[in-house]
C-alpha positions, -999 to 999 in steps of 0.1 A, spaced: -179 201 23 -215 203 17 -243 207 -8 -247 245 4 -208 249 -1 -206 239 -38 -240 259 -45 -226 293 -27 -192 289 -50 -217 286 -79 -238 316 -72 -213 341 -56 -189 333 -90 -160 322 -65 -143 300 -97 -153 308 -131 -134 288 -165 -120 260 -167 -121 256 -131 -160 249 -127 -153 214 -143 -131 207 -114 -160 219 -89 -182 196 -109 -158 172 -102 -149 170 -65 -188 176 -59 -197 146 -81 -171 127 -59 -179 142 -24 -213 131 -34 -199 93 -41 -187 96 -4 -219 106 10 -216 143 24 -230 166 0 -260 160 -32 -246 150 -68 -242 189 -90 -271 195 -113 -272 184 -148 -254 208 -170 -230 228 -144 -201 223 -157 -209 222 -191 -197 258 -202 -159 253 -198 -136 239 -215 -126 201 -213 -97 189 -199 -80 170 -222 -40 156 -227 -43 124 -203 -32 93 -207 -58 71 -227 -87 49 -210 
């Protein structure tokens, strides 16, 4: 997984809903690992939330 792998999912519309934020998510942690860039600011913003988890 790559930076070029999360951008083609954005642009070619692979996921769409709810299931962006999870893109925005395993790219935010593939990035911690070191294999692909951080997403950009603001693309996972136009989804909704996950919510129902335990509290932090």
């Amino acid at each position: 997984m790559d930076t070029a792998l999360f951008d083609r999912v954005r642009r070619e519309r692979l996921l769409e809903g709810a299931r962006l934020n999870t893109l925005h998510a395993l790219q935010r942690a593939v990035a911690k690992l070191g294999f692909c860039d951080p997403p950009r600011p603001g693309t996972g913003r136009h989804s909704a939330r996950a919510s129902g988890g335990a509290p932090i």
